[in-house]
C-alpha positions in Angstrom: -17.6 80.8 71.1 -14.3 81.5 73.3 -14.5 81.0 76.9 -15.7 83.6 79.3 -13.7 84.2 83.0 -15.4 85.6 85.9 -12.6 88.0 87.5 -14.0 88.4 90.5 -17.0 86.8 92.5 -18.2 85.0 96.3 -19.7 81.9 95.5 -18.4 81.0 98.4 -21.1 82.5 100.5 -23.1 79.8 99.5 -23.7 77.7 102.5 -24.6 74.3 100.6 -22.3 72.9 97.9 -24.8 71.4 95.7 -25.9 75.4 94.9 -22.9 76.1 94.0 -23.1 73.5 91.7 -25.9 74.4 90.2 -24.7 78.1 89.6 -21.6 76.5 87.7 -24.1 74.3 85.6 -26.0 77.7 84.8 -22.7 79.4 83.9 -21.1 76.7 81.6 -23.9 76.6 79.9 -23.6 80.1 78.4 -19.4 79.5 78.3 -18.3 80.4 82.0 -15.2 78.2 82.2 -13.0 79.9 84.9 -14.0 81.8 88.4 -12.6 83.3 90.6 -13.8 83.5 94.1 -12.5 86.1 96.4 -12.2 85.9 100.0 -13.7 88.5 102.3 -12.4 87.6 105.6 -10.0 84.5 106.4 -12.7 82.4 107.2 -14.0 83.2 103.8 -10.8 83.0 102.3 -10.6 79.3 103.6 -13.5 78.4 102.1 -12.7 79.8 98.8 -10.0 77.6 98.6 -11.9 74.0 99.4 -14.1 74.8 96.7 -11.4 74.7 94.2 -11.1 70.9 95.2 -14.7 70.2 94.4 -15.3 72.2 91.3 -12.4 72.2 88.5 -13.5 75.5 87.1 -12.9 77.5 90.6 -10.3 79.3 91.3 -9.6 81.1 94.6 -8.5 84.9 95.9 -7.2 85.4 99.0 -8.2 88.4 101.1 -10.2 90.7 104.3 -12.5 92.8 102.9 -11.7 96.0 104.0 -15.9 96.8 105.3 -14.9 93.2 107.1 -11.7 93.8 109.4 -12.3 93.2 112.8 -8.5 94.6 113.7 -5.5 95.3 112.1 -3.6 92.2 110.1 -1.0 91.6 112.6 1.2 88.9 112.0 -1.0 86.1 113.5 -3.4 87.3 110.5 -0.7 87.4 107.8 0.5 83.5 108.6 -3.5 82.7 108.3 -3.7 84.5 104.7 -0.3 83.2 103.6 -0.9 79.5 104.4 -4.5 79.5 102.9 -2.6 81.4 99.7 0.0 79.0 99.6 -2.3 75.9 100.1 -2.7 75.0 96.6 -1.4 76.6 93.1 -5.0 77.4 92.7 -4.7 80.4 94.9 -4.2 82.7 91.7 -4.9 86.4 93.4 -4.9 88.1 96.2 -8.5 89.8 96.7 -10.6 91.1 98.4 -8.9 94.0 99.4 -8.5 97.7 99.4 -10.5 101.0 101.1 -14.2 101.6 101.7 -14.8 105.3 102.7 -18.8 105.0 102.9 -20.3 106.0 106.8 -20.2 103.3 109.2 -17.0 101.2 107.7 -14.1 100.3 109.6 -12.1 102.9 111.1 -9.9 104.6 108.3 -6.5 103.6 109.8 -7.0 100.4 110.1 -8.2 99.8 106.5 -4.6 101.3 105.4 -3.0 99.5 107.7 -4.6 96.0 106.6 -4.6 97.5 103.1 -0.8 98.1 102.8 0.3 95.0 104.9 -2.3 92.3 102.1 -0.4 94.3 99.5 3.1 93.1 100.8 1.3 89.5 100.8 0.5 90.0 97.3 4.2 91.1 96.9 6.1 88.2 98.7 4.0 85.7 96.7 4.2 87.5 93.4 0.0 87.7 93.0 -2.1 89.8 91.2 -4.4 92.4 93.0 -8.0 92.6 92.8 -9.3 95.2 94.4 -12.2 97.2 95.9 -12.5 101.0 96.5 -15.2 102.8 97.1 -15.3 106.6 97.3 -11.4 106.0 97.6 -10.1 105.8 95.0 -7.7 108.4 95.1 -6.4 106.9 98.5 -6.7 103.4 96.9 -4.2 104.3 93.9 -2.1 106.2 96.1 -1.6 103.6 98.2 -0.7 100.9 95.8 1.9 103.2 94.0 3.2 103.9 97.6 3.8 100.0 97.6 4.9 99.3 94.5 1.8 97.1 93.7 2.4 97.6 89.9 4.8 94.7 90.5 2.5 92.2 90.8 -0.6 94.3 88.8 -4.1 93.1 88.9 -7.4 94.6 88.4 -9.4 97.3 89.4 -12.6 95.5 90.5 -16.5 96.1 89.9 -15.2 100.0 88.0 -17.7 102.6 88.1 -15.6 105.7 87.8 -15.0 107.9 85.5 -12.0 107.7 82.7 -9.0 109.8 84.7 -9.6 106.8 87.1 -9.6 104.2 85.0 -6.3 105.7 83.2 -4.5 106.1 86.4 -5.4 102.4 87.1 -4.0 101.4 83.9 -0.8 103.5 83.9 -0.4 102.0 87.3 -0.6 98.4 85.4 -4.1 97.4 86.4 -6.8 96.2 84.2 -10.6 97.3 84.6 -13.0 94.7 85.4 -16.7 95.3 84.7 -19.7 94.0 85.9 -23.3 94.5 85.6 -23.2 97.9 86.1 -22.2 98.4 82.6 -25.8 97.4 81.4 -27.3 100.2 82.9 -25.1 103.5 83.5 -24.7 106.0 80.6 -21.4 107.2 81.9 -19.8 103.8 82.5 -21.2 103.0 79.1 -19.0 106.1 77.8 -15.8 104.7 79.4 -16.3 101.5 78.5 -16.9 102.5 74.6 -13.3 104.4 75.1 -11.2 102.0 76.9 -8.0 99.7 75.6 -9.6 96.8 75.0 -6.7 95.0 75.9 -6.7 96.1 79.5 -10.1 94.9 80.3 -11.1 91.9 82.4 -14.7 91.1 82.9 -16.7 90.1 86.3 -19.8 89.5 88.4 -19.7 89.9 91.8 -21.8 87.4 92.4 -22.7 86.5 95.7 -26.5 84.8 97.1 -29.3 88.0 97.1 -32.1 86.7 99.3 -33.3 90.5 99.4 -34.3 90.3 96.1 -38.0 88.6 95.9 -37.1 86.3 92.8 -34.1 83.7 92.8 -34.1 83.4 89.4 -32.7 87.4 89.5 -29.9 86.7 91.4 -26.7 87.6 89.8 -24.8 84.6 88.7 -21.6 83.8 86.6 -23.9 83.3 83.8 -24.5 86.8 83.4 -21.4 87.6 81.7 -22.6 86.3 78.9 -24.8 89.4 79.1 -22.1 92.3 80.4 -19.8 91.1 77.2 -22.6 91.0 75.2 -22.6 94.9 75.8 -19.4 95.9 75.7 -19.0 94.3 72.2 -22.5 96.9 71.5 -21.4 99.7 72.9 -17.4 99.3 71.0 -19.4 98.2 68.3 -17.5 94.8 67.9 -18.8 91.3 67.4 -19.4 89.3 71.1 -16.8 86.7 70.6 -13.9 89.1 70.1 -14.5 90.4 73.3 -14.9 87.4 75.1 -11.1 86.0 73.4 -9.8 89.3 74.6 -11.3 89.4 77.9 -10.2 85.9 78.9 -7.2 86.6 76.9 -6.3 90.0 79.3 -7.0 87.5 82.1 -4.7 85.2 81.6 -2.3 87.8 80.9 -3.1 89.2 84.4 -1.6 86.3 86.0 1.6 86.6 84.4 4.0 83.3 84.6 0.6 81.4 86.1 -1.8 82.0 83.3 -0.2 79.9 81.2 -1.0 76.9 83.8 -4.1 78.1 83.8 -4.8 77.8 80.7 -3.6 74.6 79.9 -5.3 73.3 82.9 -9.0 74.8 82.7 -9.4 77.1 79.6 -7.1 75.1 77.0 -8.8 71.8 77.7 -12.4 73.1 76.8 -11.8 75.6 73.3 -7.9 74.4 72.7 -8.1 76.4 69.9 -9.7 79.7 70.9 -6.6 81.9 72.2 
Protein backbone atom coordinates (compact mmCIF):
# COMPACT_ATOMS: atom_id res chain seq x y z
CA UNK A 1 0.00 0.00 0.00
CA UNK A 2 1.41 3.76 -0.61
CA UNK A 3 2.57 5.65 2.20
CA UNK A 4 0.34 7.75 4.41
CA UNK A 5 1.55 11.55 5.70
CA UNK A 6 0.30 13.03 8.81
CA UNK A 7 -0.23 16.87 7.80
CA UNK A 8 -0.50 18.07 10.91
CA UNK A 9 0.06 16.76 14.57
CA UNK A 10 1.94 17.59 18.44
CA UNK A 11 3.74 14.63 19.26
CA UNK A 12 5.75 16.84 20.74
CA UNK A 13 3.71 17.27 23.84
CA UNK A 14 4.89 14.11 24.76
CA UNK A 15 7.15 14.59 27.75
CA UNK A 16 9.26 11.24 27.39
CA UNK A 17 10.89 10.23 24.13
CA UNK A 18 10.50 6.60 24.36
CA UNK A 19 6.37 7.44 23.85
CA UNK A 20 6.88 8.90 21.11
CA UNK A 21 8.56 6.11 19.90
CA UNK A 22 6.09 3.88 20.50
CA UNK A 23 3.38 6.06 18.75
CA UNK A 24 5.73 5.98 15.58
CA UNK A 25 6.04 2.07 15.90
CA UNK A 26 2.03 2.09 16.09
CA UNK A 27 1.86 4.37 13.02
CA UNK A 28 4.36 2.46 10.65
CA UNK A 29 2.81 -0.30 11.30
CA UNK A 30 -0.40 0.65 9.45
CA UNK A 31 1.99 2.81 6.71
CA UNK A 32 2.48 6.24 8.56
CA UNK A 33 5.86 7.20 7.00
CA UNK A 34 6.04 11.08 7.33
CA UNK A 35 4.75 13.56 10.37
CA UNK A 36 4.54 16.56 10.83
CA UNK A 37 4.61 18.10 14.13
CA UNK A 38 3.52 21.63 14.60
CA UNK A 39 4.70 23.97 17.16
CA UNK A 40 2.30 25.82 19.43
CA UNK A 41 4.41 28.22 21.20
CA UNK A 42 8.37 28.69 20.67
CA UNK A 43 9.13 26.53 23.32
CA UNK A 44 7.05 23.92 21.50
CA UNK A 45 8.35 24.89 18.35
CA UNK A 46 11.97 24.04 19.72
CA UNK A 47 11.00 20.87 20.63
CA UNK A 48 9.43 19.99 17.46
CA UNK A 49 12.54 20.41 15.90
CA UNK A 50 14.91 18.05 18.23
CA UNK A 51 12.65 15.36 17.51
CA UNK A 52 13.39 15.35 13.90
CA UNK A 53 17.00 14.42 15.03
CA UNK A 54 15.79 11.28 16.89
CA UNK A 55 13.07 10.01 14.71
CA UNK A 56 13.77 9.94 10.78
CA UNK A 57 10.10 10.02 9.91
CA UNK A 58 9.43 13.54 11.83
CA UNK A 59 9.19 16.48 10.41
CA UNK A 60 8.77 19.86 12.11
CA UNK A 61 6.29 23.10 11.81
CA UNK A 62 7.09 26.12 13.21
CA UNK A 63 4.54 28.32 14.90
CA UNK A 64 2.46 30.23 18.35
CA UNK A 65 -0.79 28.97 18.45
CA UNK A 66 -2.93 31.68 18.25
CA UNK A 67 -5.16 30.38 21.88
CA UNK A 68 -1.20 30.30 23.11
CA UNK A 69 0.26 34.00 22.66
CA UNK A 70 1.26 35.47 25.64
CA UNK A 71 2.02 39.09 23.58
CA UNK A 72 2.42 40.24 20.36
CA UNK A 73 5.43 38.62 18.03
CA UNK A 74 7.71 41.45 18.27
CA UNK A 75 10.89 41.12 16.81
CA UNK A 76 12.69 39.37 19.77
CA UNK A 77 9.87 36.65 18.97
CA UNK A 78 10.36 36.59 15.19
CA UNK A 79 14.43 36.00 15.55
CA UNK A 80 13.25 32.93 18.04
CA UNK A 81 10.76 31.46 15.27
CA UNK A 82 13.19 32.10 12.40
CA UNK A 83 16.27 30.53 13.97
CA UNK A 84 14.38 27.37 15.20
CA UNK A 85 12.83 27.41 11.31
CA UNK A 86 16.07 27.77 9.81
CA UNK A 87 17.79 25.15 12.21
CA UNK A 88 17.54 22.32 9.92
CA UNK A 89 15.97 21.64 6.26
CA UNK A 90 13.63 19.65 8.24
CA UNK A 91 11.62 22.58 9.24
CA UNK A 92 9.15 22.06 6.21
CA UNK A 93 6.01 24.52 7.39
CA UNK A 94 5.20 27.03 9.23
CA UNK A 95 2.21 26.06 11.72
CA UNK A 96 0.53 26.46 14.15
CA UNK A 97 -0.93 29.48 13.34
CA UNK A 98 -3.97 31.56 12.60
CA UNK A 99 -7.36 33.04 14.57
CA UNK A 100 -9.33 31.48 17.42
CA UNK A 101 -12.66 33.49 18.01
CA UNK A 102 -14.15 31.04 20.84
CA UNK A 103 -14.75 33.11 24.50
CA UNK A 104 -11.83 33.40 26.64
CA UNK A 105 -8.96 33.33 23.77
CA UNK A 106 -6.42 35.83 23.36
CA UNK A 107 -7.39 39.30 22.85
CA UNK A 108 -8.55 39.66 19.05
CA UNK A 109 -5.77 42.17 18.05
CA UNK A 110 -3.20 40.56 19.08
CA UNK A 111 -4.02 37.21 17.33
CA UNK A 112 -3.98 39.49 13.94
CA UNK A 113 -1.10 40.98 14.82
CA UNK A 114 0.88 37.65 15.54
CA UNK A 115 -1.18 36.13 12.75
CA UNK A 116 -0.08 38.57 10.01
CA UNK A 117 3.61 39.00 11.29
CA UNK A 118 4.16 34.42 11.25
CA UNK A 119 2.66 34.84 7.79
CA UNK A 120 5.52 37.28 6.67
CA UNK A 121 7.88 34.41 8.32
CA UNK A 122 6.20 31.95 6.21
CA UNK A 123 6.88 34.53 3.31
CA UNK A 124 10.65 35.37 3.81
CA UNK A 125 11.42 31.63 4.05
CA UNK A 126 9.22 30.57 1.28
CA UNK A 127 7.07 27.84 3.72
CA UNK A 128 3.91 26.43 3.44
CA UNK A 129 1.05 27.46 5.87
CA UNK A 130 -0.81 25.21 8.09
CA UNK A 131 -3.27 26.71 9.70
CA UNK A 132 -5.99 26.85 12.48
CA UNK A 133 -9.29 28.89 12.47
CA UNK A 134 -11.92 28.51 14.45
CA UNK A 135 -15.19 30.48 14.14
CA UNK A 136 -12.84 32.66 11.94
CA UNK A 137 -12.70 31.77 9.18
CA UNK A 138 -13.87 34.52 7.25
CA UNK A 139 -11.16 36.74 9.09
CA UNK A 140 -8.68 33.81 8.68
CA UNK A 141 -8.96 33.91 4.71
CA UNK A 142 -9.15 37.43 4.67
CA UNK A 143 -6.21 37.81 6.29
CA UNK A 144 -3.98 35.58 4.32
CA UNK A 145 -5.20 37.13 0.97
CA UNK A 146 -4.43 40.52 2.65
CA UNK A 147 -0.81 39.02 2.86
CA UNK A 148 -0.38 37.38 -0.08
CA UNK A 149 -0.06 33.92 1.68
CA UNK A 150 -1.12 32.13 -1.62
CA UNK A 151 2.59 32.50 -2.31
CA UNK A 152 3.78 30.07 -0.24
CA UNK A 153 0.11 28.02 -0.06
CA UNK A 154 -0.41 25.43 2.54
CA UNK A 155 -3.36 23.79 4.08
CA UNK A 156 -6.28 24.53 5.78
CA UNK A 157 -5.95 22.40 8.90
CA UNK A 158 -8.33 19.96 10.99
CA UNK A 159 -11.61 21.47 8.08
CA UNK A 160 -14.95 21.24 9.41
CA UNK A 161 -16.76 23.85 7.47
CA UNK A 162 -18.85 23.80 4.99
CA UNK A 163 -17.93 23.78 1.01
CA UNK A 164 -17.98 27.83 0.17
CA UNK A 165 -15.15 27.58 2.82
CA UNK A 166 -13.43 24.94 1.62
CA UNK A 167 -13.56 26.52 -2.08
CA UNK A 168 -12.38 29.84 -0.93
CA UNK A 169 -9.46 28.00 0.73
CA UNK A 170 -8.66 26.28 -2.44
CA UNK A 171 -9.03 29.22 -4.85
CA UNK A 172 -6.82 30.93 -2.33
CA UNK A 173 -4.21 27.86 -3.15
CA UNK A 174 -4.73 25.93 0.08
CA UNK A 175 -5.35 22.31 0.36
CA UNK A 176 -7.98 20.83 3.01
CA UNK A 177 -6.65 18.50 5.55
CA UNK A 178 -8.94 16.16 7.40
CA UNK A 179 -8.90 14.44 10.45
CA UNK A 180 -11.04 12.36 12.48
CA UNK A 181 -13.86 14.36 12.26
CA UNK A 182 -14.59 12.97 8.99
CA UNK A 183 -15.61 9.58 10.57
CA UNK A 184 -18.38 11.00 12.24
CA UNK A 185 -20.13 14.34 10.76
CA UNK A 186 -22.73 13.88 7.99
CA UNK A 187 -21.99 17.32 6.64
CA UNK A 188 -18.20 17.00 6.52
CA UNK A 189 -18.87 13.63 5.03
CA UNK A 190 -20.90 15.62 2.19
CA UNK A 191 -17.88 17.90 1.52
CA UNK A 192 -15.56 15.44 1.58
CA UNK A 193 -17.57 13.21 -1.05
CA UNK A 194 -17.43 16.54 -3.37
CA UNK A 195 -14.01 17.84 -3.02
CA UNK A 196 -10.92 17.83 -5.71
CA UNK A 197 -9.30 15.10 -4.68
CA UNK A 198 -6.24 16.55 -5.63
CA UNK A 199 -6.35 19.33 -3.14
CA UNK A 200 -6.71 17.18 -0.19
CA UNK A 201 -4.07 16.46 2.44
CA UNK A 202 -4.89 14.18 5.35
CA UNK A 203 -4.12 14.64 9.27
CA UNK A 204 -4.57 13.75 12.97
CA UNK A 205 -4.01 16.18 15.36
CA UNK A 206 -2.72 14.08 17.51
CA UNK A 207 -1.59 15.18 20.77
CA UNK A 208 -1.52 13.01 24.50
CA UNK A 209 -5.52 12.79 25.86
CA UNK A 210 -5.13 11.85 29.51
CA UNK A 211 -8.91 13.08 29.83
CA UNK A 212 -10.01 10.27 28.07
CA UNK A 213 -10.24 7.09 30.60
CA UNK A 214 -8.54 4.51 28.07
CA UNK A 215 -4.94 5.12 26.46
CA UNK A 216 -5.45 2.77 23.93
CA UNK A 217 -8.25 5.64 22.57
CA UNK A 218 -6.04 8.19 22.22
CA UNK A 219 -5.65 9.59 18.84
CA UNK A 220 -2.46 8.57 17.23
CA UNK A 221 -0.88 8.81 13.66
CA UNK A 222 -2.10 5.44 13.11
CA UNK A 223 -5.49 6.49 12.73
CA UNK A 224 -5.16 7.68 9.29
CA UNK A 225 -5.22 4.58 8.18
CA UNK A 226 -8.85 4.84 9.38
CA UNK A 227 -9.78 8.67 8.12
CA UNK A 228 -8.42 7.52 4.40
CA UNK A 229 -10.11 4.54 4.78
CA UNK A 230 -13.34 6.78 4.67
CA UNK A 231 -12.78 9.17 2.38
CA UNK A 232 -12.01 6.38 -0.22
CA UNK A 233 -15.95 5.06 1.13
CA UNK A 234 -17.63 8.03 1.04
CA UNK A 235 -15.84 8.99 -2.95
CA UNK A 236 -16.48 5.55 -3.47
CA UNK A 237 -12.75 4.83 -4.53
CA UNK A 238 -10.41 2.04 -3.50
CA UNK A 239 -8.17 3.05 -0.05
CA UNK A 240 -4.83 3.03 -1.81
CA UNK A 241 -5.73 5.61 -4.41
CA UNK A 242 -6.39 7.91 -1.86
CA UNK A 243 -3.53 7.36 0.21
CA UNK A 244 -1.04 7.94 -3.28
CA UNK A 245 -2.99 11.08 -3.77
CA UNK A 246 -3.00 12.27 -0.32
CA UNK A 247 0.76 11.87 0.23
CA UNK A 248 1.08 12.79 -3.38
CA UNK A 249 -0.96 16.51 -2.70
CA UNK A 250 1.54 16.58 0.24
CA UNK A 251 4.45 16.62 -1.32
CA UNK A 252 3.15 18.85 -3.77
CA UNK A 253 2.42 21.29 -0.86
CA UNK A 254 5.88 21.78 -0.29
CA UNK A 255 6.76 22.85 -3.56
CA UNK A 256 10.75 22.82 -4.53
CA UNK A 257 11.18 20.77 -0.89
CA UNK A 258 8.90 17.91 -1.51
CA UNK A 259 10.93 16.46 -3.79
CA UNK A 260 13.81 16.18 -0.93
CA UNK A 261 11.38 14.88 0.97
CA UNK A 262 10.56 12.40 -0.90
CA UNK A 263 13.65 11.04 -1.74
CA UNK A 264 14.77 11.30 1.79
CA UNK A 265 11.75 9.66 3.80
CA UNK A 266 8.86 8.59 1.44
CA UNK A 267 11.05 7.37 -1.67
CA UNK A 268 13.24 5.17 0.45
CA UNK A 269 10.31 3.05 1.95
CA UNK A 270 7.65 2.38 -1.37
CA UNK A 271 10.28 3.85 -4.27
CA UNK A 272 7.83 2.82 -6.49
CA UNK A 273 4.56 4.17 -5.17
CA UNK A 274 4.29 7.92 -6.53
Amino acid sequence: MPPLIDTHCHLDAYTSNNEVGEVLERARAVGVRLIVNAGTTVKSSRRCVELTKEFPELYAGVGIHPMDLTGVVDQGVYSQLLRHATSTDKVIVISEIGLDFLDNMPDRAMQYQAFREQIRLARELRLPIVFHSREAHDEVLRVLREERAYEVGGAMHYFQGDMNTARTAIDLGFYISLAKPLLRLPHLQVVAANLPLDRIVLETDSAPQPFKAKRENWTEPRHLHDIAGKLAELRGIDTGEVRHVTSDNFLKMLGDRGARVRSAVVGECYPSSF
